[in-house]
N, C-alpha and C positions, 0 to 999 in steps of 0.2 A: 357540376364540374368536379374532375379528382384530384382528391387532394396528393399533391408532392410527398412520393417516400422518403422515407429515410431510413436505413437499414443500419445498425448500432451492434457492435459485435465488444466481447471482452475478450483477450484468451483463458481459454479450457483451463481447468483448474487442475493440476495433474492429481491424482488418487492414489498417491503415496501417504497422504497423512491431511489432518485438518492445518484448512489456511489459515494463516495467523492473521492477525491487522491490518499489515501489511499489503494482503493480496487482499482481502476484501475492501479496500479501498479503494481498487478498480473498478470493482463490480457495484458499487454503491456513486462513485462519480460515473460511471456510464449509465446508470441507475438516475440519476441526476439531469444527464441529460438528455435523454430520453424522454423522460414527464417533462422538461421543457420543453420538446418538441412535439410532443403530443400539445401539448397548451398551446402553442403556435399552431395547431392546425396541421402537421405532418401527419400523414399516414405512418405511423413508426413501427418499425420490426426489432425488435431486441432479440439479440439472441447469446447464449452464452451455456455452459457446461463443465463437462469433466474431458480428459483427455487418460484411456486408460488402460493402456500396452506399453510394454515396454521392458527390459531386463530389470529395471530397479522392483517392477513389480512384482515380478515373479519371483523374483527374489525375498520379497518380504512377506510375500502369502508364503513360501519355505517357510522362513521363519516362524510364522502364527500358524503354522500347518493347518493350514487351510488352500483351499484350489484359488489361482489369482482372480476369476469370477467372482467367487464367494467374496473376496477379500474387497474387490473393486467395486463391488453392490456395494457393499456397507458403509464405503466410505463414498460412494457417491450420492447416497440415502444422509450424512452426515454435511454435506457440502450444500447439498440443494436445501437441506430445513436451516443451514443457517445461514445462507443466501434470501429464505423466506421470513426468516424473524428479521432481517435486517431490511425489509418493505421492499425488494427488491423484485419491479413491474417487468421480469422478463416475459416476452412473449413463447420461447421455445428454449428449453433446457437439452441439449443434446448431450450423449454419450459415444463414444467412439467406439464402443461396444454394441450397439444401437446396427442392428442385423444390414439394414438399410447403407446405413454409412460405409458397412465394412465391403459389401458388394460394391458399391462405388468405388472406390479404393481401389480394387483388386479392379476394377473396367480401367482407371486414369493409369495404372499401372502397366495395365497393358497394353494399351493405347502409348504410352510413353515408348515403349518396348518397342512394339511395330512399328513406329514409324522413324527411330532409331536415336530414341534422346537416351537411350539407357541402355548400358552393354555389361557382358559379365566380368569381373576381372578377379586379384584377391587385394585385398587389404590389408597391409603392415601400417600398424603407428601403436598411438595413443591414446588409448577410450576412457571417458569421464562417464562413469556409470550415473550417478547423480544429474547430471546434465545431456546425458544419452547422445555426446557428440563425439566424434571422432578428431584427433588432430596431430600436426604434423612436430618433431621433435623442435622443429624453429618456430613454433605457434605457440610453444610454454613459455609458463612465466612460472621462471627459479625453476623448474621442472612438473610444476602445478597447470590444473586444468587453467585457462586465463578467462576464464568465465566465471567460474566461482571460487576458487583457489585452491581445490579440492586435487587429492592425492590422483593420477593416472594410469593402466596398467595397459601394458604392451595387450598387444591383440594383433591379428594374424586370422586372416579366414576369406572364404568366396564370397564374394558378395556382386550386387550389379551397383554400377554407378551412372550416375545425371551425369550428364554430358552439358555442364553450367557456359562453356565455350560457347555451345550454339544460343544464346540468347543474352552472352554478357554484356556486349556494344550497345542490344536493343533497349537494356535494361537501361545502363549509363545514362543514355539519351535523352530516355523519360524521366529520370531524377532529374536531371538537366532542365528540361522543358515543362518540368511542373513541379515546380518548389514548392507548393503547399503537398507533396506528397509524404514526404516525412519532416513530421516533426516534431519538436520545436526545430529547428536549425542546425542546433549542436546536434543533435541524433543523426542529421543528413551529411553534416561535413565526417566524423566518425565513422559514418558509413562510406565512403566514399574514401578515405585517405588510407584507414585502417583493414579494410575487406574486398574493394575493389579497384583503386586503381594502382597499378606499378609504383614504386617509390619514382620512380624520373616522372611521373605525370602528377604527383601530388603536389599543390600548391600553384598548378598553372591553371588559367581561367578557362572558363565554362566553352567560350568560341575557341581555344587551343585544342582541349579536347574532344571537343564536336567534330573541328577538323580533321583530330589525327582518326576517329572514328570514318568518318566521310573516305578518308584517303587508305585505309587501313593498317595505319602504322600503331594504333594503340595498345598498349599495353596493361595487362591486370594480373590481377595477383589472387582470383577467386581461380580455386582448386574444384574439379569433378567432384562431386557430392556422394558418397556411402548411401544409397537408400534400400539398403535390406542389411540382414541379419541372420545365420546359422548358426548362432553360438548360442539361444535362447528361443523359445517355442510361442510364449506367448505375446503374441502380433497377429496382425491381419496375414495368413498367407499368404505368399503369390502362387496366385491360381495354376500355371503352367510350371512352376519348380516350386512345389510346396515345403520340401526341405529349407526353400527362405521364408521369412515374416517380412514385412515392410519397416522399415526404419520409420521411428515413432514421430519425427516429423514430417514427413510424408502423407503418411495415418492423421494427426493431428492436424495440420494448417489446411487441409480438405475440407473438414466440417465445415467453415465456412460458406462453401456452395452446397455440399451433401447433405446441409441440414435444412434449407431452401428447396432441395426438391432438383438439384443438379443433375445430369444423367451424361452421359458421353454422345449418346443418341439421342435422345427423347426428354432435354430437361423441360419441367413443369412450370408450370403458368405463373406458380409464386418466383418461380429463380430467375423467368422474364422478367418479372413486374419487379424484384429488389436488388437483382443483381448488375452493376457494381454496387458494392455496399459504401456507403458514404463513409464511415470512421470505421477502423479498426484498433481500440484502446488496447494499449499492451503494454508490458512494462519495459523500463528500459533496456534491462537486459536480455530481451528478446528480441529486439530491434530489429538483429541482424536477420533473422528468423524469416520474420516478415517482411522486410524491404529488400531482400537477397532470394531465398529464397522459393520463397511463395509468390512472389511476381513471378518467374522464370517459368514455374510450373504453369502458372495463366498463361502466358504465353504458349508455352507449350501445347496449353490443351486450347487453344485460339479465343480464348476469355480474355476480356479487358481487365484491368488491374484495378483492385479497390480508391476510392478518391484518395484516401488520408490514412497514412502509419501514423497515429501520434503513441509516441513511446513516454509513458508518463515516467516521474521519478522515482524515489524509495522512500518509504516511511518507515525511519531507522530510531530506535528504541533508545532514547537520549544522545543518537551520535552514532550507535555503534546497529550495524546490522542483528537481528533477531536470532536469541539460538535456544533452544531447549534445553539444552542440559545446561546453562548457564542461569536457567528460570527467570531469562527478562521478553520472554516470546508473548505479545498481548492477542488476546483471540477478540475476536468481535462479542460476543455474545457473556464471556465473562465481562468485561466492561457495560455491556446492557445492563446487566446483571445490577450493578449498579448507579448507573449514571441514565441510565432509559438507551432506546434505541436512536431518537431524533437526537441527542446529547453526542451520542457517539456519530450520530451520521453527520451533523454540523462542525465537532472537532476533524473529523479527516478532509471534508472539504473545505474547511475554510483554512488548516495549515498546508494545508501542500501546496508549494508554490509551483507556478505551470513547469518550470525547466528545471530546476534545482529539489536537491532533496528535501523532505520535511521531518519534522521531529513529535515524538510522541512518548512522554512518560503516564504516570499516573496523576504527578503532581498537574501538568498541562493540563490535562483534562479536567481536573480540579478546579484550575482556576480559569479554564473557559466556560466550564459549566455554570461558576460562578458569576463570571462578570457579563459577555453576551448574554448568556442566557436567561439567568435569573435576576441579575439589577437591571438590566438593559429592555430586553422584552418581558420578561415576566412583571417586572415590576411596573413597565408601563401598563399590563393589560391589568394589572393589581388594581392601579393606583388605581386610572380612570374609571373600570367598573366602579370600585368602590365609590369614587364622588359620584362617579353618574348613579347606583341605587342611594345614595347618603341623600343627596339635593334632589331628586327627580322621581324618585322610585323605579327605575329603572329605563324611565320613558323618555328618552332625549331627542328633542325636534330640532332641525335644524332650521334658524330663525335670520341666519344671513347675515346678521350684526357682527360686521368683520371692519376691524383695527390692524392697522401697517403691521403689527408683529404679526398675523397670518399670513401676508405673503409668503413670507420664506415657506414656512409650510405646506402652504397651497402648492406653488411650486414646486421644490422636492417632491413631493406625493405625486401629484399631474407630472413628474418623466422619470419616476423611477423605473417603470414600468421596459422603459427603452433600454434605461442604461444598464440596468440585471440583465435584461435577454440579451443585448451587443455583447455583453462578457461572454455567456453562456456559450455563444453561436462562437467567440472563437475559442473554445473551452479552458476559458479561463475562470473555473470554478470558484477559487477562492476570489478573487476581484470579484464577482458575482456578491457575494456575499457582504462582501466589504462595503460594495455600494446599497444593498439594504441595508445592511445594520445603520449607513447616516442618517435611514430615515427614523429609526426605528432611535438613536440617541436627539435627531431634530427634535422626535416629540415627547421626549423627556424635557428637554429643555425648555420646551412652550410649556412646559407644564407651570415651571419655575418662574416663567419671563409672566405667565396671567394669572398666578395666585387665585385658582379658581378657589379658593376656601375664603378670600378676603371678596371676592365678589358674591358668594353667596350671603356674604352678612349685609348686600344692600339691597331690600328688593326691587329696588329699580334696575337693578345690574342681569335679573334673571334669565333677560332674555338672551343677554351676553354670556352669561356662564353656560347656560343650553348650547350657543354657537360654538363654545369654547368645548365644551364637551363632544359637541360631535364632530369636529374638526378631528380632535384626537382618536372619537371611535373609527371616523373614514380613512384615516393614518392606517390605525391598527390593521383596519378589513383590507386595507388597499394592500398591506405589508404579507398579509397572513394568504393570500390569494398567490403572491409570489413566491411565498415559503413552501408552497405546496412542491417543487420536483428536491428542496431539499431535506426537509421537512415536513413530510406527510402528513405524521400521528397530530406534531404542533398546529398544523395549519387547523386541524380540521376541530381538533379542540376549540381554537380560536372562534372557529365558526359557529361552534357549539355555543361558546360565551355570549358571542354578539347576536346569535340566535338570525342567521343571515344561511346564504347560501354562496358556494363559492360561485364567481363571477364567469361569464360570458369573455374569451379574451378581451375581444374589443373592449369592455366596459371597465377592463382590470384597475385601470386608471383614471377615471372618470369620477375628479370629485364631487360631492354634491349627487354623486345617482338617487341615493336614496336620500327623502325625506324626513325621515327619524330612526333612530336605532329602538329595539324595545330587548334591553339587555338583560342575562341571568341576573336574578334575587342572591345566587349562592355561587360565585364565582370562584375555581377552583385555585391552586397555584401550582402555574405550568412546571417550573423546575427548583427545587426545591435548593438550600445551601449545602454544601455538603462540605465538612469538614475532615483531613485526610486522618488526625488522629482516630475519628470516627473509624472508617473504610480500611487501615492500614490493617489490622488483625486479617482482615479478609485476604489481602494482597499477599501479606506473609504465606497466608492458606496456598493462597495459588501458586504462587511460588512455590515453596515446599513441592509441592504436589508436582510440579513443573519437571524438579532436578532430581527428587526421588523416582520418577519413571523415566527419565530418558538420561541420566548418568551415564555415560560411559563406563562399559569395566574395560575396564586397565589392565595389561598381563601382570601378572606378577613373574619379578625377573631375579633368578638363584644371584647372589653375589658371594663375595666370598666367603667362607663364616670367620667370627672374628672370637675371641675367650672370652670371658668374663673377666678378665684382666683389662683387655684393651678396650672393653666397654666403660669399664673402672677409672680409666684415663679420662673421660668426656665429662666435666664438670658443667652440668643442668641444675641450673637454677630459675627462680622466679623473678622475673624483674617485673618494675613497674616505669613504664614510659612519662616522663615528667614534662618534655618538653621534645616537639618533631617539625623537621622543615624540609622543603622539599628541594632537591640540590639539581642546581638549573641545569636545561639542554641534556635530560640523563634520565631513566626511570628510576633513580633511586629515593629512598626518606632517610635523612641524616636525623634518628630518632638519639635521645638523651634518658638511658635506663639506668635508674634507680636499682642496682640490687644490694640491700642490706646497708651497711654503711660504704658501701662501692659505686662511681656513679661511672657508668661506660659511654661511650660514644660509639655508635655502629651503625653503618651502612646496611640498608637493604632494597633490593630490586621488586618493591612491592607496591610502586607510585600510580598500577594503573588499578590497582585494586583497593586500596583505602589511600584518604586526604591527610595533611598532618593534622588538621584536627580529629578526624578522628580517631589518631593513634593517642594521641594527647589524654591519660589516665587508664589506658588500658594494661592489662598484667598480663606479660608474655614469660614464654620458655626463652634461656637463651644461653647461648652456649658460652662462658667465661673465659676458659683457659685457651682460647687461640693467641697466636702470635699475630701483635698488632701490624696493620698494613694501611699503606696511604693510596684513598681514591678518591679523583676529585676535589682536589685539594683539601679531604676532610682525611682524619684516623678513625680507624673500622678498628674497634677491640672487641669485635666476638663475634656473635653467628644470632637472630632472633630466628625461630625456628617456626616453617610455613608449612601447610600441607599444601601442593600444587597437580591438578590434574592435568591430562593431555590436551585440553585447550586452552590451558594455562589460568583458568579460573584456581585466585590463592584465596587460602584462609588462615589468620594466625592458629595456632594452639596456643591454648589458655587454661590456668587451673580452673576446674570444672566451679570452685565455691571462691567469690570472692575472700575470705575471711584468711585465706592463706598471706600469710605476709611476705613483699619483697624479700630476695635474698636466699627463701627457703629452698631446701635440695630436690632436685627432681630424682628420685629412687623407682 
C-alpha cells in the first residue's frame, strides 16, 4: 500500500545576507514537522532554498565588486551549511538560479503572455528596493514602504503587468470555501479586509459576499501586478523581450512546482505525485505573497492551489525586531556555538506561539537551557541512570510490582504519544512540546513520591525499586522516541544511554514493550548549566563584531563655523548622576547630577536606550549654563550630552577614566 504524501515547503531564503534567528526558525519548525510526519508514516517531501535575483542583489555584488553569481554562490553556500548544522532533513534545496527553474519561468511567463493574463504597459509609483515591491502613493505609510517601513523612491519604467482582475472573484471564493487555507485566522481576515476586498464589502459576511460575486456587483481593491523589470539586469529574462528580467516574485513563488519537476507541457512524475503541496510555512509578512498572489498564478496556469498558507509570526529580539547595526541580530549557529544545536532548536519551538509573536534574548535561552533542559530532562536521565548503575549495575528488569502512585505515570506515558502528534498535525509546535515536557516533570515527581534510595535499603523492597526504576527508564525511552522531529542529536543520545533502539511508530507508546533495560556504566550529561556571567564576554564579542561591520556611515554635514569664542561660551563639565526616574507617558529620564558642589535636574530623551537604574552612578558630560526650562512638569537646567546615530541607537559620553571627579571642566 502507498504511503500518503506530504509535500512541506518554507519560503527561499533571500541571498542578500545570512539569516538571522529569526528566519531559521522557519526552517527548523518545518524541519519539525516534517520528521513528524515521516514518523507517522507520510511519504514526505521537504523542500526549501534560496531565492536569488533581484535589484537589491545586483546592487550589492556592485558593492563587493564582484558579479551577482559569484556574490549569490556564496552566500547560498553560507545558508545551506547553516540550514545543515542546524539538523535540518530537507529533501531538495533549490536555487532560483538553478538553470532548470529559470527555463520554467521564462515557459509560465509566456504562457501567461499568450493567453492574455499579462500585457505591456509603464509603471509610475513607489519602489521598495529591500522588499522588491512596487506601490501606490495611498498604499504608504507616513510615506514609508508599509511592509517594512523602509524609505521609497519614485520609479517610472516599461514593464508587463498580471492582469490580477481576471482570477480576483475565483480567488475570494476559495478563501471563502476553505478556511483552513490561510492561517492562523488573523492572517485570512488581513488578507481579505486589507489587500482584497473594497472598503464597502469589508466586515459583511462570507454568503453577502458570495453573492455579490455570484451576481457581479463585487468590489476589490487588488491592483494589476508589475511582473518585470528594465531598470536592473539581473533576473530571469523574458525570453521574447529580453531587455525585461521577471519580477523577483514571479521568479521566486514558482520554485514551488519547478523544483518538483513542473513543466507547462510535460510536468514529471514527482510534481503528479506531490503537487498540491500540503503546507506552505512562511512568514508573516509574506502572507500576502502567497495567498494573493501565488494562487492567481495557479490559476492561471490551471494548477490547483496548495492546501494550507500558514503565515508563522516573528521572533523579535527582547520586543524589538532584529538589526545589525544595532548588534542585537542573534544568528543560529553563534548561539550553537554555545548552548548546542538541540538547545537552540527546543528554545525557537517551544517560544513561539502559533499566532502571536515570540521573544528571544540571550538571557531566555539561558534559562530555558537551564530549567527544561537540564533540571528537567537532563536531570531525569542523570538521576535514574545513576540509581539504575548505583542499585542494579545497570541491569534493570521489569518485575511488575506496581503501587497506585504508577498509575498516573503509566497513563501519561500510554497517551502521550497522541497528544504531541494531535498538536503537531495542527502545527502547533510549542503545545507539542508543552505536552512532553508533563511527562518528562511526571517522572521527576515519581522520583520524589518512591524514594527509590529509601527502598534500596530494604531487601525485600528490590523487586519494587527494579519496577520503579524501569517505569522511569520506559518514561524516558517513550519521551526520547518523541523528541526525535524536535530534538534529533538529544533523542538519539538518549538511546545511546539506554542502549535501545528507537521505536517502530506503533510501539512508541507501548509501555512495558520491553522486558528490562541493560543501561550505560558512564552516563553522560545531556545539557550542561550555564551561567550568563560565564557566556557574557563572548556575547560582548559578537556584539561588537555585529556593529563594528554593519554601522552605518553617516554623512557628515558642513554647519556653520563658530570662533573660539563662542565655543568658550559652552560650559562642559563632569557630572555624576545620583539619583534618575523615569517621567511617565514620555521618553524622557528626569536624572539628578551631581556637579561639584552643584546639583542639576535635567531632562533627557534617552528612556528607550538606558533604565533609571542604570543611569544611577554613572559620570556624564553636561552642559551647565543653559537657561532653565519647564518639561513635563519637571525643570531641565542643562543638556547631558549623547552621541545618537541614524537609527537612533544613543550612547552617553563619559570621561574615558573613572578617577576624574564630578564638576571638572571638559577642555
Amino acid at each position: 500500500m502507498d504511503k500518503e504524501k506530504f509535500y512541506i515547503t518554507t519560503a527561499i531564503a533571500y541571498t542578500s545576507g545570512k539569516p538571522h534567528i529569526g528566519n531559521t526558525y522557519e526552517i527548523i519548525f518545518a524541519d519539525a514537522i516534517a520528521r513528524a510526519k515521516r514518523m507517522q508514516g507520510y511519504d514526505v517531501f521537504f523542500m526549501t532554498g534560496t531565492d536569488e535575483h533581484g535589484q537589491k542583489i545586483e546592487m550589492k555584488a556592485e558593492e563587493k565588486g564582484v558579479t551577482p553569481k559569484a556574490f549569490v554562490d556564496d552566500v547560498a553556500g553560507m545558508i545551506k551549511n547553516l540550514f545543515d548544522s542546524m539538523n535540518i532533513s530537507y529533501d531538495k534545496f533549490i536555487r532560483t538560479t538553478d538553470e532548470d527553474h529559470e527555463k520554467c519561468v521564462q515557459k509560465i511567463f509566456k504562457k501567461f503572455y499568450e493567453q492574455g493574463d499579462i500585457y505591456k504597459g509603464y509603471y509610475e509609483g513607489m519602489y521598495c528596493t529591500p522588499c522588491e515591491s512596487f506601490w501606490t502613493e495611498s498604499q504608504l505609510v507616513d510615506g514609508k514602504c508599509p511592509d517594512c517601513g523602509r524609505d521609497v523612491q519614485p520609479s517610472k519604467e516599461e514593464a508587463y503587468f498580471f492582469k490580477m482582475s481576471n482570477y480576483v472573484n475565483q480567488l475570494i471564493k476559495h478563501i471563502i470555501e476553505n478556511p483552513e487555507f490561510i492561517q492562523p485566522v488573523s492572517r485570512k481576515n488581513e488578507m481579505m479586509n486589507n489587500f482584497l476586498l473594497d472598503d464597502e464589502f469589508v466586515g459583511k459576511s462570507d454568503e453577502e459576499i458570495l453573492k455579490a460575486i455570484e451576481n457581479g456587483t463585487l468590489k476589490t481593491k487588488l491592483q494589476d501586478l508589475c511582473v518585470s523589470r528594465t531598470t536592473f539586469k539581473w533576473g530571469i529574462p523574458v525570453d521574447f523581450d529580453p531587455k525585461h528580467v521577471t519580477y523577483v516574485w514571479l521568479d521566486a513563488l514558482n520554485n514551488y512546482i519547478t523544483g518538483i519537476g513542473y513543466d507547462t507541457e510535460n510536468p514529471s512524475d514527482l510534481y503528479k505525485k506531490l503537487w498540491p503541496a500540503n503546507v506552505h510555512v512562511v512568514g508573516k509578512d509574506i502572507v500576502r505573497f502567497h495567498t494573493i498572489y501565488w494562487p492567481i498564478f495557479l490559476m492561471a496556469l490551471g494548477e490547483p492551489l496548495p492546501k494550507q498558507v500558514l503565515g508563522h509570526p516573528w521572533l523579535l529580539q527582547g520586543g524589538e525586531k532584529m538589526s545589525k547595526s544595532r548588534g542585537n541580530v542573534l544568528y543560529a549557529d553563534d548561539l550553537a556555538g554555545i548552548f548546542g544545536v538541540d538547545s537552540v532548536r527546543y528554545y525557537v519551538l517551544r517560544e513561539m506561539p502559533y499566532a502571536t509573536d515570540g521573544t528571544i534574548t540571550w538571557d531566555l535561552v539561558t534559562e530555558r537551557n537551564n530549567t527544561d533542559l537540564s533540571n528537567i530532562l537532563g536531570n531525569l536521565v542523570k538521576r535514574t541512570l545513576g540509581m539504575s548503575n548505583q542499585y542494579f549495575g545497570g541491569k534493570i528488569v521489569n518485575y511488575n510490582v506496581h503501587e497506585d502512585v504508577d498509575k498516573e505515570l503509566i497513563e501519561i506515558a500510554s497517551n502521550i504519544k497522541d497528544k504531541v502528534l494531535n498538536k503537531v498535525n495542527e502545527y502547533k509546535i510549542a503545545d507539542a512540546l508543552e505536552e512532553l515536557w508533563t511527562l518528562f516533570r511526571r517522572a521527576n515527581k515519581y522520583i520524589d513520591e518512591t524514594e527509590p534510595w529509601n527502598l534500596n535499603k530494604d531487601e525485600s523492597k528490590k523487586e519494587r525499586l527494579s519496577t520503579v526504576l524501569f517505569n522511569l527508564l520506559e518514561c524516558i525511552n517513550i519521551g526520547a522516541n518523541l523528541l526525535v522531529p524536535f530534538m534529533p542529536e538529544t533523542a538519539n543520545k538518549i538511546f545511546k544511554e539506554l542502549n535501545v533502539k528507537a521505536r517502530e511508530f506503533e510501539e512508541i507508546a507501548e509501555f512495558g514493550l520491553l522486558s528490562e533495560f541493560n543501561v550505560t556504566n558512564n552516563p553522560q550529561i545531556l545539557f550542561e548549566r550555564i551561567r550568563m556571567v560565564d557566556i557574557q564576554p563572548k556575547i560582548d564579542e559578537i556584539q561588537a563584531k555585529q556593529i563594528a561591520e554593519n554601522a552605518p556611515a553617516i554623512e557628515f554635514k558642513e554647519m556653520e563655523p563658530i570662533t573660539i569664542d563662542d565655543f568658550a561660551k559652552i560650559q562642559l563639565k563632569v557630572g555624576l548622576v545620583v539619583d534618575c526616574e523615569a517621567v511617565p507617558k514620555s521618553k524622557l529620564l528626569h536624572s539628578t547630577v551631581k556637579v561639584g558642589t552643584k546639583t542639576l535636574s535635567i531632562l533627557s530623551g534617552i528612556a528607550k536606550s538606558y533604565t533609571p537604574e542604570q543611569m544611577i552612578g554613572k559620570k556624564v558630560v553636561v552642559v551647565t549654563n543653559l537657561p532653565p526650562r519647564e518639561m513635563k512638569g519637571f525643570m531641565s537646567e542643562g543638556m547631558i550630552i549623547c552621541a545618537e546615530d541614524e537609527i537612533g541607537n544613543i550612547s552617553l559620553l563619559s570621561p574615558e577614566k573613572d578617577i576624574i571627579a564630578d564638576g571638572s571642566n571638559i577642555s
